[in-house]
N, C-alpha and C positions, 0 to 999 in steps of 0.2 A: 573393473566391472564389465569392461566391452568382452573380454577374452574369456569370464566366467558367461556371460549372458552368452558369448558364441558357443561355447561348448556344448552350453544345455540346448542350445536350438540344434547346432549337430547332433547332440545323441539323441534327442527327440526326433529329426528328423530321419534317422537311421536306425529306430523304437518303431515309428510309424510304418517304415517301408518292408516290415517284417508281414508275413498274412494273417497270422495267428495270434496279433499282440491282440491283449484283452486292454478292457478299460483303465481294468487296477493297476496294471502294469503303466498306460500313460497318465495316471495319477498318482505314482509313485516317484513319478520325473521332477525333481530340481524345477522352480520357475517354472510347473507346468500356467497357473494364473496368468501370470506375464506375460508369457507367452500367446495367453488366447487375449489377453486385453490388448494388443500390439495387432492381433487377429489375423497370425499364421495360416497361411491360406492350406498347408496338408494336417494342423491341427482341425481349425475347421469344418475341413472336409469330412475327419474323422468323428467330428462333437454332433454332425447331424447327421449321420445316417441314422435309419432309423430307432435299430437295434441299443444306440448308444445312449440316443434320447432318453428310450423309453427306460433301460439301467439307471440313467442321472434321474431320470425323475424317483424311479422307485426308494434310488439312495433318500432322498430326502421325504419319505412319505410312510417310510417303512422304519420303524424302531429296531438297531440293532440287538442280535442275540446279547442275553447280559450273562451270556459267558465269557465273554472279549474283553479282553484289558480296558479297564476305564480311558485310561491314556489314549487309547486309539479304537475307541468305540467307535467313536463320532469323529474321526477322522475322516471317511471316504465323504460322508455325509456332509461335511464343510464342507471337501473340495467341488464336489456337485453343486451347493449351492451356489460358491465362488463363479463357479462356470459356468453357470447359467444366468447368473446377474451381473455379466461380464459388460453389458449392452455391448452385444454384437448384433448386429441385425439381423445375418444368418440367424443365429440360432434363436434369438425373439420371434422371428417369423416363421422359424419352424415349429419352434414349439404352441403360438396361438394360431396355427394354419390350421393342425393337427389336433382334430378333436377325441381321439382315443388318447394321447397324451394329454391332455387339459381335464380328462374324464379320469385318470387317475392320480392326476394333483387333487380333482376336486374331492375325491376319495379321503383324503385327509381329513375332510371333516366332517365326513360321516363319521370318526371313530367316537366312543363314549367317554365323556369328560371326566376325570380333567386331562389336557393334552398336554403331552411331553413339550416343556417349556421352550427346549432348544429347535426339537425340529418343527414345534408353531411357529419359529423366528424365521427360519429357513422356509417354511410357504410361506409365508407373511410379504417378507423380500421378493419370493419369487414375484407372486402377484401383484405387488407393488410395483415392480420393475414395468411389468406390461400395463399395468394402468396408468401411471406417474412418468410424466417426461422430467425425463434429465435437461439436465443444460445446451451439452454435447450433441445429443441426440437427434438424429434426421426426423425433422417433422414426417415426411411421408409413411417412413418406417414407424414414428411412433403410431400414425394415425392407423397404418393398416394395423398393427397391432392390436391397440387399444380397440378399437372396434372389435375387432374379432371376439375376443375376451369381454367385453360388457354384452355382447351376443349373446354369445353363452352361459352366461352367468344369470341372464335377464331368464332364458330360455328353462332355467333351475328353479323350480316351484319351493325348493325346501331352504335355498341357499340364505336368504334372510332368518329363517326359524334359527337353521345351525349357527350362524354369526352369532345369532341374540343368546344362543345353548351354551357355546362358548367364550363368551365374553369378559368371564372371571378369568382367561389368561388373554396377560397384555399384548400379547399380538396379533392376537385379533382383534382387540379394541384400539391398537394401530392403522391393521388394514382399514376396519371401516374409519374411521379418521382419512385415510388416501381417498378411500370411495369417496366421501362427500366433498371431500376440499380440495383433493388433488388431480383433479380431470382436467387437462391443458384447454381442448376445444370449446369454445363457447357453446357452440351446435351440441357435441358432447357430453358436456355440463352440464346444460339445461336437460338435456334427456335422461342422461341419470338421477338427477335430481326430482326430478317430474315422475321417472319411474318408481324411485325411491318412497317418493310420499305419495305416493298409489298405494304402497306395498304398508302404508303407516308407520313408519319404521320411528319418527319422535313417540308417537302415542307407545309405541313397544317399550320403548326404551325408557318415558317413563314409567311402565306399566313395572320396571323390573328394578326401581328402588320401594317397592313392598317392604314391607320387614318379613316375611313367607322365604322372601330371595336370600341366599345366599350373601354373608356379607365381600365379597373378594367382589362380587358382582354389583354390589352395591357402589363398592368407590371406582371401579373403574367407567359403570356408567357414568357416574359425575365426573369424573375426568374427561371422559369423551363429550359430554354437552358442554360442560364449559368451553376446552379448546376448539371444539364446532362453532360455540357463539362467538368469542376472540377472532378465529380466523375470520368466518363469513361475514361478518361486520366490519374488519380492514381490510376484505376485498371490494367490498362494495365503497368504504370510503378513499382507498388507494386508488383505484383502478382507472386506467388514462384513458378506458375505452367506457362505450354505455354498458351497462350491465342490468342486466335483465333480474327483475328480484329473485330471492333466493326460496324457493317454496319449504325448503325445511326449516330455515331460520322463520320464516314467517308464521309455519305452524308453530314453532317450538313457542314464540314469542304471544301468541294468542293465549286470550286470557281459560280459553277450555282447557288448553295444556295446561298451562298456569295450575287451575282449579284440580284437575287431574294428578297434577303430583302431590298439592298437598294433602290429596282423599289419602292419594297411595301411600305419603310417610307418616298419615295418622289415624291409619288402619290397624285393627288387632294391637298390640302387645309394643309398648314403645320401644324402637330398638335405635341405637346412637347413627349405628352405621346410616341405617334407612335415613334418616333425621338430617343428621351430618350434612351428608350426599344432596339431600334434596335442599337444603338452607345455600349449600355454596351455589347450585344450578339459578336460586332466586337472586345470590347477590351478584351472579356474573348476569343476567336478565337487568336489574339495577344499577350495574355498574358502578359498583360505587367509589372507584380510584378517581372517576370523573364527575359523578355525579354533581356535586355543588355548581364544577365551569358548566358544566350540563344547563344542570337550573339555570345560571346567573346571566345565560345566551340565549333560554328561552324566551325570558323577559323584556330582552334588553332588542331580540329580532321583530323588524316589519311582517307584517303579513301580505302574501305576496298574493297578484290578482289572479283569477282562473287563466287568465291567457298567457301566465307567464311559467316559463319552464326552466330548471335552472340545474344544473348538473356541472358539481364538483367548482362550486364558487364559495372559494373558502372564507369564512365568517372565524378569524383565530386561525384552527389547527380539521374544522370542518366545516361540512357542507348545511345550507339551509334543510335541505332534505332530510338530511342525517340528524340535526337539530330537532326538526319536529317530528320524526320517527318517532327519537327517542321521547319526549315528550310524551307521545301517547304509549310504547313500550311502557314507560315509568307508570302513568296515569294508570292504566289496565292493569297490572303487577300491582301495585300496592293496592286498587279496589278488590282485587283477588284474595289479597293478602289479611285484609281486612276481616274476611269471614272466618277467616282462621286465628285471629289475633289473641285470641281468648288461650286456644290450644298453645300458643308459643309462651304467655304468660305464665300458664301453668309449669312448661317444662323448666321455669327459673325456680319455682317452688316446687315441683316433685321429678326431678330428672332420674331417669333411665339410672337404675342400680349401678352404685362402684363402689368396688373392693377398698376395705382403708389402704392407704396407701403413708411408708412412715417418709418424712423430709428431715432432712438438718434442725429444721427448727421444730420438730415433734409429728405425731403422725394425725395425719387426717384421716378422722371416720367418715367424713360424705366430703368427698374430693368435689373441685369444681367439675372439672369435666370438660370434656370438647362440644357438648352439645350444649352447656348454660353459656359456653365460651362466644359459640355459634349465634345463637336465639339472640346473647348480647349487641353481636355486629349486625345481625337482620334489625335489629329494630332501629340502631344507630343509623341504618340504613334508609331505614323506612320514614323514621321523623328526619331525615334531610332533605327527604321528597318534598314535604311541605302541604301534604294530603291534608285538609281539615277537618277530614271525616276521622280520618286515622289518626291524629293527633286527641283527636277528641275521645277516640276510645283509648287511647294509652292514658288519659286523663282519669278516663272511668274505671279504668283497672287497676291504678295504680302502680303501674310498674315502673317509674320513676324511682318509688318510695324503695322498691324491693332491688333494685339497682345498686341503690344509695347501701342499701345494708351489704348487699354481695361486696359491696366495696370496700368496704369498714372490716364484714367480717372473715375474710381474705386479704390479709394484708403484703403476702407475698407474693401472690399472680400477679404480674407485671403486666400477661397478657390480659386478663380480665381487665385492673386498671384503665389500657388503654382503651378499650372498648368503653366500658363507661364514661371515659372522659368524654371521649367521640359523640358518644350518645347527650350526654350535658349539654355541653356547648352546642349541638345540632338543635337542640329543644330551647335554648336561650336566644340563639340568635333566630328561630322565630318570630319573637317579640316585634311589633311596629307599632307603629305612633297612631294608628287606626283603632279608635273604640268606639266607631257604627256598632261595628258585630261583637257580641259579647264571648262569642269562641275564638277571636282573630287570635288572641293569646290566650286561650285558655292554658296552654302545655307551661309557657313561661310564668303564669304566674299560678300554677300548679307547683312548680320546682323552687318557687319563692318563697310563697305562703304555704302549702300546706307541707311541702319538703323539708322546707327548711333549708334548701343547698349552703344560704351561706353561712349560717348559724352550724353549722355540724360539721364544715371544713374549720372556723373558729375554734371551735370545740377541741376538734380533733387536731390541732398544729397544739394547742395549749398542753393535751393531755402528752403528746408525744415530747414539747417541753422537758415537762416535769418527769418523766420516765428517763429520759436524759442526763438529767441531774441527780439520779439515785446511782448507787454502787451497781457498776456494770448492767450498765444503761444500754439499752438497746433502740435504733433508731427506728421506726417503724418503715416498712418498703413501699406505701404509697407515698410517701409525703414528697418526694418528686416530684408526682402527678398533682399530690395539692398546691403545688407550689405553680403548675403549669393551670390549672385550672381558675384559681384566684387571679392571675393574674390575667387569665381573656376575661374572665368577668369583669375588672377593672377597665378592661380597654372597651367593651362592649358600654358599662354604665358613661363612658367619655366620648363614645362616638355614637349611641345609635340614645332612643328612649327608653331604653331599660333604665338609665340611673336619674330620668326624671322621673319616673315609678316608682323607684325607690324611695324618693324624697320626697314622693306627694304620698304614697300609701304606707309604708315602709320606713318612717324618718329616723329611729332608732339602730336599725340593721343598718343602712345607709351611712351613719356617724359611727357607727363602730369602724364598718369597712375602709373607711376614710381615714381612722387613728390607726388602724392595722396600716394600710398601703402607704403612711407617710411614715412609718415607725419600724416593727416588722418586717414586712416586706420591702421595707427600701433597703434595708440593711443584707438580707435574703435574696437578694435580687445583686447587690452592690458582691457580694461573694459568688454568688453565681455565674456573674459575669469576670470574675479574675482569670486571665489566663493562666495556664499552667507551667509555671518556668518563668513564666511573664513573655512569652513571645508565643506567637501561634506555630506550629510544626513546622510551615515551609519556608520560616526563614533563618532554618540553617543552609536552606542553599544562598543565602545571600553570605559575602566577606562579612566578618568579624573581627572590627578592629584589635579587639582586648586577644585575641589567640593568633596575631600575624606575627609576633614577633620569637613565637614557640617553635620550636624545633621536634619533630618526633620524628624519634632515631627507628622506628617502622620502615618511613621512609626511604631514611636513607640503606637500612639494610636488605631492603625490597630492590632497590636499586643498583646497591654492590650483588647483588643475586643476579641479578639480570646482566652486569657488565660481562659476568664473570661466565657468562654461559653464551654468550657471545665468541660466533665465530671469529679466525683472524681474518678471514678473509670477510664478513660482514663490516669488520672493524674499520678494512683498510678500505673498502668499497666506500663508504658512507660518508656524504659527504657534506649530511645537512641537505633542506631544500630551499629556492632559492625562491622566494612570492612570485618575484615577475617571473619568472620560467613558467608560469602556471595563466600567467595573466595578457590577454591583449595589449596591443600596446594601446589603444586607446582609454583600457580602462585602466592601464597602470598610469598615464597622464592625469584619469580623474579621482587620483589616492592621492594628486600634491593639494595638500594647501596652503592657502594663503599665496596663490601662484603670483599674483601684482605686487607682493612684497620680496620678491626673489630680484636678484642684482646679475645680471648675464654680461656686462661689460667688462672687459680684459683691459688691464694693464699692461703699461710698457714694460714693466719686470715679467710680468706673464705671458708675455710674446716672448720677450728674449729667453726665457725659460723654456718652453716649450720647442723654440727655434735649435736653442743647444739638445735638449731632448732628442729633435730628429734629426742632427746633425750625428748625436753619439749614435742611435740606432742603423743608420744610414752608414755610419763608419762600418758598425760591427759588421754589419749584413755585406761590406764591399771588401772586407778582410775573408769573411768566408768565403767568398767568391774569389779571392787569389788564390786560398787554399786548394780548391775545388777543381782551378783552372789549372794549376803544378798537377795535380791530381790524375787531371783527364788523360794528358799525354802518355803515362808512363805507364810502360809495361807490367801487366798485373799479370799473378798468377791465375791461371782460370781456374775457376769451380764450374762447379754445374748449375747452381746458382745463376753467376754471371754470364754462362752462356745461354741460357735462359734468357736471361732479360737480354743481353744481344741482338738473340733471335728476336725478340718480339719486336726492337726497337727497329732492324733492318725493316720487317714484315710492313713497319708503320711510316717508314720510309721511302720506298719503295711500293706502297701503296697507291690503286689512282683507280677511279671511276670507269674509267674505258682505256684502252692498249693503243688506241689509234690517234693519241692524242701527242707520242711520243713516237718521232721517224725513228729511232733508233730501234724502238721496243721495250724500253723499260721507262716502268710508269713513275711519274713522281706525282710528290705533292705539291702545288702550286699556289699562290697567294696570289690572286688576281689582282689585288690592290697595291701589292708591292712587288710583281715580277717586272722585269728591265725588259724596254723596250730596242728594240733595233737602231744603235745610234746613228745619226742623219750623215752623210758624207761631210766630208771636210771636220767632224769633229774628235777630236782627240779623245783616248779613254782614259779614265779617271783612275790615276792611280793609287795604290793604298800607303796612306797618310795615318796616322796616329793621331786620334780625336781628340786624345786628352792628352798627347805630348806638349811642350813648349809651340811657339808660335815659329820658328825656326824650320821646326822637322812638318809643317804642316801644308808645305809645300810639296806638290804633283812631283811624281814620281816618273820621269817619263819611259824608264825601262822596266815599269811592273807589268804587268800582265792583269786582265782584267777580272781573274775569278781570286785573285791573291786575296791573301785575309789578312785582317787588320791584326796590328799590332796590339796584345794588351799584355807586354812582357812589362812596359813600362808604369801599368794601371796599377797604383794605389791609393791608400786613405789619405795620406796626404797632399795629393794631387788632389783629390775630390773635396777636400778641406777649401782649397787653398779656389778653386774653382767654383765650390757653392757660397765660400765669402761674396765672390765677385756678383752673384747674381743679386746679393742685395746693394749694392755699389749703387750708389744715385747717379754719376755722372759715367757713364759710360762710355768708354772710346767708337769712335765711331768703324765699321766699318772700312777694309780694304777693297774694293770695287773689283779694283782690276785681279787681284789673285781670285775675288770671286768667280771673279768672271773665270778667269782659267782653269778655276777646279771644278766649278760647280757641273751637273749633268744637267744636258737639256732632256726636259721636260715635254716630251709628244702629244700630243692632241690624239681624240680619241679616230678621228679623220684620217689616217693612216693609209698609206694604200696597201691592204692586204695579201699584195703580193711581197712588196717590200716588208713587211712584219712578218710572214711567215719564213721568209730565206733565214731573217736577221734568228727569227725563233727555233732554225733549225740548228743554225752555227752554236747558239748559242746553248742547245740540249747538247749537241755534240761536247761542248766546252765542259758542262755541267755532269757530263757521265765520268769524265777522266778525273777531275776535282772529287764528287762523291766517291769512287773507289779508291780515293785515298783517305778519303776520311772515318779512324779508328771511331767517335761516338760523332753521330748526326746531333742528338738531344744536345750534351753539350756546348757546341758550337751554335745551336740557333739560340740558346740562354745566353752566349758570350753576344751575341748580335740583335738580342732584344735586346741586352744593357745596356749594348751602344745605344741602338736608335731609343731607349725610356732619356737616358742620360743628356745625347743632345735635344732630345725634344725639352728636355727639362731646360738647358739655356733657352734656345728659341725664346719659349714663352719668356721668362724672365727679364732678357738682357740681349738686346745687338752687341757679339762679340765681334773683336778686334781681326779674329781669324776668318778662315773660310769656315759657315757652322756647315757640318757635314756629319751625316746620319748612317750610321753603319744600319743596314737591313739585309738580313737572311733570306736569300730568294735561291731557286732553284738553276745550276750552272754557276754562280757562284755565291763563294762562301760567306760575301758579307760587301757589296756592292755600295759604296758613301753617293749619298743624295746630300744635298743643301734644299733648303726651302729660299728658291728667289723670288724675286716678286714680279707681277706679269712684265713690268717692265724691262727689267733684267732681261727677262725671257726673249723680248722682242730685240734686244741691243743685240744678245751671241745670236 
């Protein structure tokens, strides 16, 4: 991707440096989008001059000739749009700087409707983009933008007319959706909004569900008020800042508006659309997904004192404020609703002409329809307000009764059903235990007494019975709902006074109801609640015992597929992973448990076990090292290779920090903790003795020389055997004194006289140049002289041997100089 993305920015780049490239031709480029969303500073350059502007704009304002292949009609036209809703700031700010530019976007909607749907979508985004902040986007840049643009838009005497002209296509009932909801600034907001409802733009817009209007126009107004109310209602109840009320939600929500739509969808000649549109603006007004927690918070809230002011103190899921808004929204809406209640009654008994229409189960000459479907859930709506006026008039209407029939005589609308049901139970759980007022339940014992609700759900479960039990019997499609219905009626006569109403006025319905729900519907209910399978879905992810012991050869040939496509080299790589490689060590301490029950104490077989254990490792590793030591001496054939490492090993040899540290001129490496110090007059030099020889050969040597190297012709496993016995020896020989004393080296204070150390340190470089240039590997010989000094350090500690203990160490001048550790006293006797 990096080597295709560089190419096209090369040949773009080398596209642009030409003088006579035209636009089409940089819109003809590979990832020319990408390239301006990245915001190529010589694309750029080229997107705002002016010339190019005002092209991009025309692409998307201008309907192509429909002589041009479909395929690439609208080709240039996307990439304009693309690149101009790129949010670059450049080009956002040049093009609302530029009011001959924005004078011919606004051109677009001068034209005569209806508008080509693609390039309304392309202005719609443009101007979207300059009003609507993104995410991303630089506040400053958006702000000088958007201002620019509500400028001029404000400055447009006609521009609300044309919005309302075209508003039968969706993207302009988009854009204005961005106008009212999507303004970032508060300052901004409010002024648009303020300017908006100067301009009346709610009263227009319900002025245009008429049934005169257009129906395309019809539902997209009600799309736009609805999501106008949704949004501007959970900005106000989201919002972590104060927000200043909303002047078009508050008109729209005013009961003039209110009154004004229902003049407007019950004017002239009934039409569904008109109908429809204006029923969903009253149920999103009502709210009715909340309404009941609505009610059940209004009641249940303190009233709060004039001095007290409360913002975004949430009571549930809202605010006090928002609580009693709604309350009087509610209250206002349904006393609006009210004057009209009569017109919505009628549209259940003479709705808006429909074609028959045939179904599976035969065809219907008067279909329900979406508008008896609608009028159903408005009033579902309206009696869960709890209006006593308006309960009172569905009482005197009777639409209860006519409900009840739509119910019956549609037995297949499931949607209808639920509505109804909705509608029942909203008018039953009215009922309370209050009979001051002789209307408190007039609606509940309307649906009792003169309905009959449960006298004709009886009825109706019997007749469906016996329909049942003839030759190809059919079930009827409400009986679901009756089944869901009887049964909150039952829960309502056990928890509220409705079922002591029944048995005080009512005593025969009551005792029926009562052999139904211990008989019928226990058994109705006992099958309804059977699971299906007998387990609920989610607990197949749970084990199953009764299927662990099955084998499905799926599996395993899922598995021989996969081995088999397995590289050898994955094969051979893989090696399992291991927990703790992945884990602290402290949190792989806190995976033991039962740590107090663990036994960490060693036996005497488990020592001697482990003691032979490192005695055999110890062997193996002191046999490789004979090998090693044969090895070093003898003349190899050189590679190139080998003199390679040669080279590197003298370089690392011969290596030193400064030159002037060695009178000779050639630098070494020095152990300051273990170079040999200038031995004091009158003392003898330590000759080379065999560490690990018998006690015999381990006597001073007095014709050695002092840079000679220790013997380890003699060194092997069984000597080291025979020698790591002895360190566990309990009774150990003591000490020879006096050979110590003869062999051992004195030991110098750091007190030196400086002049004396440096002669002794000069002899002794001298000594140390003629010994290194005879030595074939430096590496090897300071391995043979660590082993020494690991080796006798390892007596020391253990065991006072019988010999002189003497410590071969690798120092610089010679090859392997034997130290004893004596003790200060020793020190002071030589």
């Amino acid at each position: 991707m990096f080597w295709l993305y560089n190419k096209n920015a090369s040949y773009l780049d080398a596209l642009l440096c030409k003088e006579d490239v035209t636009l089409c031709e940089i819109m003809d480029t590979e990832d020319i989008i990408n390239q301006c969303k990245v915001q190529s500073r010589a694309l750029i350059d080229f997107l705002v001059k002016p010339e190019m502007m005002e092209e991009l704009v025309s692409l998307v304002t201008r309907e192509p000739s429909i002589e041009l292949e479909e395929r690439i009609r609208f080709k240039y036209p996307n990439i304009a749009c693309e690149l101009l809703t790129c949010d670059v700031p450049a080009i956002n700010e040049r093009l609302a700087s530029d009011e001959v530019l924005l004078d011919k976007l606004y051109s677009f909607l001068e034209c005569e409707p209806p508008l080509n749907p693609l390039l309304a979508s392309y202005f719609s985004r443009i101007m979207g983009a300059l009003i609507a902040k993104k995410t991303e986007q630089n506040w400053l840049s958006y702000q000088f933008t958007c201002l620019q643009v509500l400028d001029f838009l404000k400055a447009k005497d006609t521009f609300i007319s044309l919005l309302l002209k075209h508003l039968g296509t969706s993207a302009i009932m988009d854009l204005m959706l961005k106008l009212m909801t999507q303004v970032e600034s508060l300052e901004m907001r409010q002024n648009i909004l303020n300017w908006l409802d100067s301009q009346r733009i709610m009263q227009s817009l319900v002025g245009l569900l008429n049934p005169k209007v257009d129906k395309e126009r019809h539902y997209n107004v009600a799309q736009l008020l609805c999501d106008f109310i949704r949004v501007a209602r959970d900005t106000q109840k989201n919002s972590t800042e104060r927000v200043d009320p909303d002047p078009l939600l508050n008109t729209l929500e005013s009961s003039e508006t209110v009154s004004l739509l229902l003049d407007n969808i019950f004017e002239g000649e009934k039409t569904e659309s008109a109908i429809v549109g204006g029923i969903q603006v009253l149920l999103a007004l009502l709210d009715i997904n909340q309404l009941s927690q609505t009610t059940d918070k209004i009641f249940s809230i303190p009233k709060l004192n004039n001095s007290q002011t409360t913002y975004n103190s949430d009571i549930g899921e809202e605010t006090i404020i928002n609580v009693e808004q709604r309350e009087r929204v509610i209250q206002s809406t349904t006393e609006t609703i009210l004057g009209h209640l009569k017109d919505f009654h009628d549209l259940l008994l003479n709705p808006p002409k429909k074609t028959p229409i045939s179904t599976t189960v035969g065809t219907l000459q008067t279909p329900v329809g979406n508008t008896r479907l609608q009028v159903t859930k408005l009033f579902a709506a309206a009696v869960a307000s709890n209006n006593g006026r308006l309960l009172q008039e569905v009482v005197s209407l009777g639409t209860c009764t006519v409900l009840l029939d739509l119910f019956f005589k549609y037995p297949w609308n499931n949607f209808l059903h639920t509505q109804v049901e909705n509608c029942l139970i909203s008018a039953l759980k009215t009922h309370t235990s209050d009979e001051s007022d002789e209307n408190s339940n007039a609606l509940s014992r309307h649906l009792l007494v003169n309905c009959n609700v449960i006298e004709r759900i009886l009825k109706a479960w019997k007749d469906n019975d016996e329909q049942q039990k003839e030759s190809n019997g059919v079930r009827q499609g409400y009986m679901g709902h009756l089944i869901s219905i009887i049964n909150k009626i039952v829960e309502l006569c056990s928890d509220t006074s409705l079922g002591k109403y029944l048995l005080d006025n009512l005593p025969e319905v009551a005792k029926s109801l009562d052999e139904f729900k211990e008989s019928t519907l226990k058994e109705t209910n006992a099958i309804q609640d059977t699971l299906l399978g007998g387990a609920y879905p989610n607990s197949s992810n749970e084990e199953n015992d009764d299927y662990s012991d099955i084998t499905f050869p799926q599996d395993q040939m899922y598995s021989s597929y996969q081995v088999q496509h397995l590289t050898s080299h994955c094969i051979d790589g893989y090696s399992g992973f291991n927990d703790d490689a992945f884990n602290d060590g402290d949190d792989t301490l806190q995976t033991i448990d039962h740590r107090t029950d663990m036994i960490f104490s060693l036996t005497d077989g488990d020592v001697a076990q482990q003691r032979e254990l490192f005695k055999q490792v110890c062997a193996q590793n002191i046999n490789t090292l004979d090998d090693a030591d044969d090895q070093i001496f003898e003349d190899r054939d050189h590679t190139f290779q080998t003199v390679i490492e040669k080279e590197d090993q003298n370089e690392t040899v011969y290596s030193s920090d400064s030159d002037d540290d060695s009178p000779s001129g050639v630098p070494m490496e020095v152990d300051p903790w273990m170079s040999p110090k200038a031995p004091e007059r009158g003392v003898p030099p330590i000759g080379t003795v065999d560490p690990w020889g018998p006690a015999s050969n381990s006597q001073s040597n007095p014709n050695s020389n002092v840079g000679d190297w220790a013997d380890f012709a003699d060194f092997t496993s069984v000597k080291f055997d025979a020698n790591f016995d002895s360190a566990f020896d309990k009774t150990p020989a003591k000490p020879d004194i006096s050979c110590t004393v003869e062999n051992d080296l004195k030991v110098e204070s750091i007190e030196n006289d400086p002049k004396e150390e440096a002669k002794a340190s000069s002899k002794d470089s001298k000594v140390s140049i003629e010994k290194v240039a005879q030595v074939p590997n430096k590496d090897a010989e300071k391995d043979a002289g660590d082993l020494c000094e690991s080796k006798d350090n390892s007596q020391n500690v253990t065991q006072p041997v019988t010999e002189p203990s003497i410590t071969p160490s690798l120092v610089e001048g010679d090859s392997c100089s034997l130290k004893s550790p004596e003790t200060s006293q020793e020190k002071k006797d030589v």
